[in-house]
C-alpha positions as CSV (number, residue, x, y, z in Angstrom):
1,X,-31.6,287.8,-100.6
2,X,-28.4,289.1,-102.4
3,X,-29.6,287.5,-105.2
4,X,-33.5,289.1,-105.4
5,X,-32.3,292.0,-104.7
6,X,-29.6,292.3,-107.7
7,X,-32.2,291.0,-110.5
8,X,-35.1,293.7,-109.0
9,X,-32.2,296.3,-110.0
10,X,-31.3,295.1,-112.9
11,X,-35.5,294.5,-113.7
12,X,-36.0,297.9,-112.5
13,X,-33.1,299.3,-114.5
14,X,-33.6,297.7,-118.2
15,X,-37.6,297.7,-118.0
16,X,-39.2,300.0,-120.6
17,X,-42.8,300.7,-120.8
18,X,-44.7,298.5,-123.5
19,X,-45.0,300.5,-126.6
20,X,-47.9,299.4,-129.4
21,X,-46.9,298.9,-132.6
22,X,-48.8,299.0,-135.5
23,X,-47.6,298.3,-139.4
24,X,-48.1,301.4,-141.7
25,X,-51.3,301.2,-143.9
26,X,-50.0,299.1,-146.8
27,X,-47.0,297.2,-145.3
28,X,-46.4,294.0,-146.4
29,X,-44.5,293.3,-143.1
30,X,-42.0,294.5,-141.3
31,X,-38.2,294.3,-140.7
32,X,-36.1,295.2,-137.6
33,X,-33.3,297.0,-137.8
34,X,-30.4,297.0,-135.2
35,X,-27.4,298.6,-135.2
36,X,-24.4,297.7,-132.7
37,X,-22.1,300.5,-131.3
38,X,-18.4,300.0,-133.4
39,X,-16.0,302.3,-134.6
40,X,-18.7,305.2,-134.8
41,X,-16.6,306.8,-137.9
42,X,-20.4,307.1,-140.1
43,X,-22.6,307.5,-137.1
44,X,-23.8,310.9,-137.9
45,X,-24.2,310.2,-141.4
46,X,-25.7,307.1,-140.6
47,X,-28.5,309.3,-138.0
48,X,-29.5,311.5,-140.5
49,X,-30.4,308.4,-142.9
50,X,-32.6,306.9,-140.5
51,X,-34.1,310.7,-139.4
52,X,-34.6,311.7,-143.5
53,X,-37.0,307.9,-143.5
54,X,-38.5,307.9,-140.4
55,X,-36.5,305.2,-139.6
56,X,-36.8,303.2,-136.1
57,X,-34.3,301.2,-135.1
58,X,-32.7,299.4,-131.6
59,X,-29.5,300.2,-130.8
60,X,-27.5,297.2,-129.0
61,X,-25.1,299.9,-126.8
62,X,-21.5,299.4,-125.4
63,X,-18.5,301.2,-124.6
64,X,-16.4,300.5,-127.4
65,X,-13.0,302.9,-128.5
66,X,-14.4,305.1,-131.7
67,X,-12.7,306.8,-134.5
68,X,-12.0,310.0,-132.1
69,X,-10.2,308.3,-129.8
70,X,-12.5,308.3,-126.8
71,X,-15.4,305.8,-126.0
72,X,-19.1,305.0,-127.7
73,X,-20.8,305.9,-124.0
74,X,-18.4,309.0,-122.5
75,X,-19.7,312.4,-121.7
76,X,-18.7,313.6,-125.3
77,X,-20.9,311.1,-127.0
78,X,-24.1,311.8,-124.9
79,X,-25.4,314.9,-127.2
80,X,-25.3,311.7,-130.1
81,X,-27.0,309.5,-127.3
82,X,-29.8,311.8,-126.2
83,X,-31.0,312.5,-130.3
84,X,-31.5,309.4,-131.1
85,X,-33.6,309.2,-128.0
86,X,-35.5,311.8,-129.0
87,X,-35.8,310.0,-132.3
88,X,-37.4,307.2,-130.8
89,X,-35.3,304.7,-131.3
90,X,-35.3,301.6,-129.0
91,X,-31.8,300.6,-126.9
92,X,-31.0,297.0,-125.2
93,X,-27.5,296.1,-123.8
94,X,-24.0,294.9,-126.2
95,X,-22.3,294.8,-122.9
96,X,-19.8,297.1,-121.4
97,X,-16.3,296.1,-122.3
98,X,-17.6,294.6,-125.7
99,X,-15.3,291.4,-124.6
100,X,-16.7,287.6,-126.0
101,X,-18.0,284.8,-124.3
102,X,-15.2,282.2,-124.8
103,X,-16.7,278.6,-122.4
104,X,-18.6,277.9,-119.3
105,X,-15.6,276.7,-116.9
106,X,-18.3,275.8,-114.2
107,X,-21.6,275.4,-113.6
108,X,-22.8,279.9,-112.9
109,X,-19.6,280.7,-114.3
110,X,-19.0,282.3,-118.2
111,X,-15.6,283.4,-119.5
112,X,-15.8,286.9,-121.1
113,X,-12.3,286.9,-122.7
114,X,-11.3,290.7,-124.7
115,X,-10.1,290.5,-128.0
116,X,-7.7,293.3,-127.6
117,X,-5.6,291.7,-125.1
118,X,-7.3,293.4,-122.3
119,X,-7.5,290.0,-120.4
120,X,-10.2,287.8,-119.4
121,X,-12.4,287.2,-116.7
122,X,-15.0,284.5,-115.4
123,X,-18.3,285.6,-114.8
124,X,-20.7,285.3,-112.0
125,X,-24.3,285.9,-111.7
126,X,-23.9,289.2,-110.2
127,X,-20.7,289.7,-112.4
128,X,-23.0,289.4,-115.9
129,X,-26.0,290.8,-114.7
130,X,-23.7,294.1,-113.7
131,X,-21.9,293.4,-116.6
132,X,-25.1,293.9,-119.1
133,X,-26.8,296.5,-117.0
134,X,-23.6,299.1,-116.7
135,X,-24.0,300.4,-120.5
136,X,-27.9,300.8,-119.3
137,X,-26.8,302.8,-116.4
138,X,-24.4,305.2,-118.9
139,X,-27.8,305.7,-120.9
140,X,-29.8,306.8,-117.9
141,X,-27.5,309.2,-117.1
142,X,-27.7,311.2,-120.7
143,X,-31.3,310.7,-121.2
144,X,-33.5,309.2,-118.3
145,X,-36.2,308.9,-120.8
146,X,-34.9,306.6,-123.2
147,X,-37.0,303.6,-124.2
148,X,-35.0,300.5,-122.6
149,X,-35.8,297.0,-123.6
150,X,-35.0,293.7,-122.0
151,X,-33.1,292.2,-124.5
152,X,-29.5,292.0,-125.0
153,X,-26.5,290.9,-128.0
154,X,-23.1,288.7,-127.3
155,X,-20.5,290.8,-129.0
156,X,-20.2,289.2,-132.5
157,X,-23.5,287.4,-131.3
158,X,-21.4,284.5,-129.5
159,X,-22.8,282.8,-126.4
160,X,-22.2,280.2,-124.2
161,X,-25.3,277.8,-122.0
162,X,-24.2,279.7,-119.3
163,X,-24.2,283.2,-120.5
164,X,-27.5,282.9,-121.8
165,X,-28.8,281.7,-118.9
166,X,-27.7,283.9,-116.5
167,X,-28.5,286.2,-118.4
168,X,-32.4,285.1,-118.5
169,X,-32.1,285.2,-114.8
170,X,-31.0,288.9,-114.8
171,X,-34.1,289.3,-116.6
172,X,-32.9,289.9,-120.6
173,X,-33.4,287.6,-123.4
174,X,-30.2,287.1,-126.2
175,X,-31.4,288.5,-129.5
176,X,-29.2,287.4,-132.7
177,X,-30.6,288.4,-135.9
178,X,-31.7,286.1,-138.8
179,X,-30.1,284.4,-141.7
180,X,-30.6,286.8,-144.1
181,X,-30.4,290.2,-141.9
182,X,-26.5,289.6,-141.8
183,X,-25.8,293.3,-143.9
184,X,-21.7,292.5,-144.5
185,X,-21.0,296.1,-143.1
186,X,-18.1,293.6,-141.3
187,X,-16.7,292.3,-144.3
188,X,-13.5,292.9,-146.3
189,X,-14.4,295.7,-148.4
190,X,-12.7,294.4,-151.7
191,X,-14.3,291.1,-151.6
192,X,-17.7,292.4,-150.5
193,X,-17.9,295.6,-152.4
194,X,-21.1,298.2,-151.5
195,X,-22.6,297.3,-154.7
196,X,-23.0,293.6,-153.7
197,X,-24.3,294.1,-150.4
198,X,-26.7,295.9,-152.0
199,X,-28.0,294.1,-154.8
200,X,-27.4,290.5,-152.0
201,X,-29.9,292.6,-149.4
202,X,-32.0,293.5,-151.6
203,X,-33.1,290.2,-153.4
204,X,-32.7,288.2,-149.8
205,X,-34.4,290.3,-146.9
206,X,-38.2,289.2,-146.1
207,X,-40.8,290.5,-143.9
208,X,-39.8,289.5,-140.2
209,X,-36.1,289.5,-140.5
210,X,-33.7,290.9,-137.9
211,X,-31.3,293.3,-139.7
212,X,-27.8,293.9,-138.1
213,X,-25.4,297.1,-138.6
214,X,-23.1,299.1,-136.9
215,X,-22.4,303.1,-136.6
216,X,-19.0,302.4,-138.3
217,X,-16.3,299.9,-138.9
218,X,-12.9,300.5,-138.6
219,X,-11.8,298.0,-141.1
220,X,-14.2,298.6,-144.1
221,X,-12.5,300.8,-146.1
222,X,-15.9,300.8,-148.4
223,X,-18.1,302.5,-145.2
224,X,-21.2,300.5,-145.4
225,X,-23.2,304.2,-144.7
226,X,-22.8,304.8,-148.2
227,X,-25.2,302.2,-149.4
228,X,-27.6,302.6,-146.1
229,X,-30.2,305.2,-147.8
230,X,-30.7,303.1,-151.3
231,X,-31.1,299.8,-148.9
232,X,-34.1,301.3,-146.7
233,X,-35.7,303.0,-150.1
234,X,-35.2,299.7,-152.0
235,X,-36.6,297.5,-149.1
236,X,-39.6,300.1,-148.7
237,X,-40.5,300.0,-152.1
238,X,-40.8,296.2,-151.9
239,X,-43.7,297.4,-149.1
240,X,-41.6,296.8,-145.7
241,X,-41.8,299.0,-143.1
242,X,-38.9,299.6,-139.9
243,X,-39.6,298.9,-136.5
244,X,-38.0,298.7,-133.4
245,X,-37.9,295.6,-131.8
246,X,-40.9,293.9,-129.8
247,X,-40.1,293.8,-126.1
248,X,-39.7,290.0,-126.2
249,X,-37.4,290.1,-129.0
250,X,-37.8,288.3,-132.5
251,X,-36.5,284.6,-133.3
């Protein structure tokens, strides 16, 4: 009973209403942008970008230190929050602590280990359902409204058997992205300069990819923002068009 009654909350929290959607007249096919919640430094510049195109993306949210030394999902982030629901954009679960799935020590049991020597912890069913449903629940609370889907990311995409099906069972499939969708806004900024990524995501992205970014990260010291606007033009004069994910998530 426990049990049905946790995954109805966590159904009833994370289900969105089924949008259609339709490739632009004259799109060769489309690609899928998500972005993952970092450092924040470039998130505004990062917004407008994705406003000035008509841009839709899903945003992978979790609570995760930013550049002005508070959290991605406190009170002083939820005017950033509530605009980009307003913008349309699509949201799915990065977890709350943003810790990483390290082994399965037992059958219904994940270890979700931090990389910022926060400690570790081994998961339940009730313990990852809450778990991927708590950044949700922060969502709700600045903007009701917002377009929820029932998907959700391992920090750094890592999973375990376990997590991923426990997490199934709390009613959200794992989306990674694809091959090619990797953007290198995580790499070393002196090996990967902008003007690499650039020319690299332009000649490899293909209709149906799953693109991955974040709103900032720390390390870079090349912010990958810079390079965002010439990517979507390039990749839109090639004929593909940005959606938001599909409620059943891409391959």
């Amino acid at each position: 009973m426990r049990r049905r009654l946790l995954l109805g909350a966590a159904g009833a929290l994370l289900a969105a209403p089924a949008l259609a959607q339709r490739a632009p007249q004259g799109c060769r096919g489309p690609v899928y942008l998500t972005i993952d919640t970092g450092w924040s430094r470039e998130a505004e510049a990062i917004a407008a970008i994705l406003r000035r195109h008509a841009v839709t993306a899903t945003l992978f949210i979790a609570d995760e230190p930013t550049f002005r030394g508070d959290r991605t999902l406190s009170d002083a982030w939820a005017p950033f929050w509530r605009a980009r629901v307003a913008e349309g954009h699509a949201f799915a679960s990065h977890t709350w602590r943003h810790w990483y799935f390290s082994g399965d020590p037992a059958p219904g049991r994940t270890t979700f280990r931090s990389r910022r020597n926060e400690g570790q912890e081994v998961l339940d069913q009730q313990g990852l359902c809450a778990e991927l449903a708590r950044p949700i629940e922060a969502l709700r609370r600045f903007a009701p409204e917002a377009r929820v889907l029932p998907l959700w990311r391992a920090p750094g995409g890592i999973t375990t058997p376990n997590a991923v099906r426990m997490a199934a069972a709390c009613g959200l499939r794992h989306q990674g992205w694809t091959r090619n969708g990797f953007l290198g806004d995580e790499l070393d900024s002196a090996a990967h300069p902008n003007a690499a990524l650039l020319r690299r995501n332009l000649a490899a992205i293909q209709p149906g990819e799953v693109l991955v970014m974040h709103w900032g990260v720390r390390s870079r010291r090349e912010p990958f923002a810079g390079i965002l606007e010439e990517l979507i033009t390039g990749l839109m004069a090639r004929g593909l068009c940005f959606e938001a994910l599909p409620a059943e998530g891409k391959a």
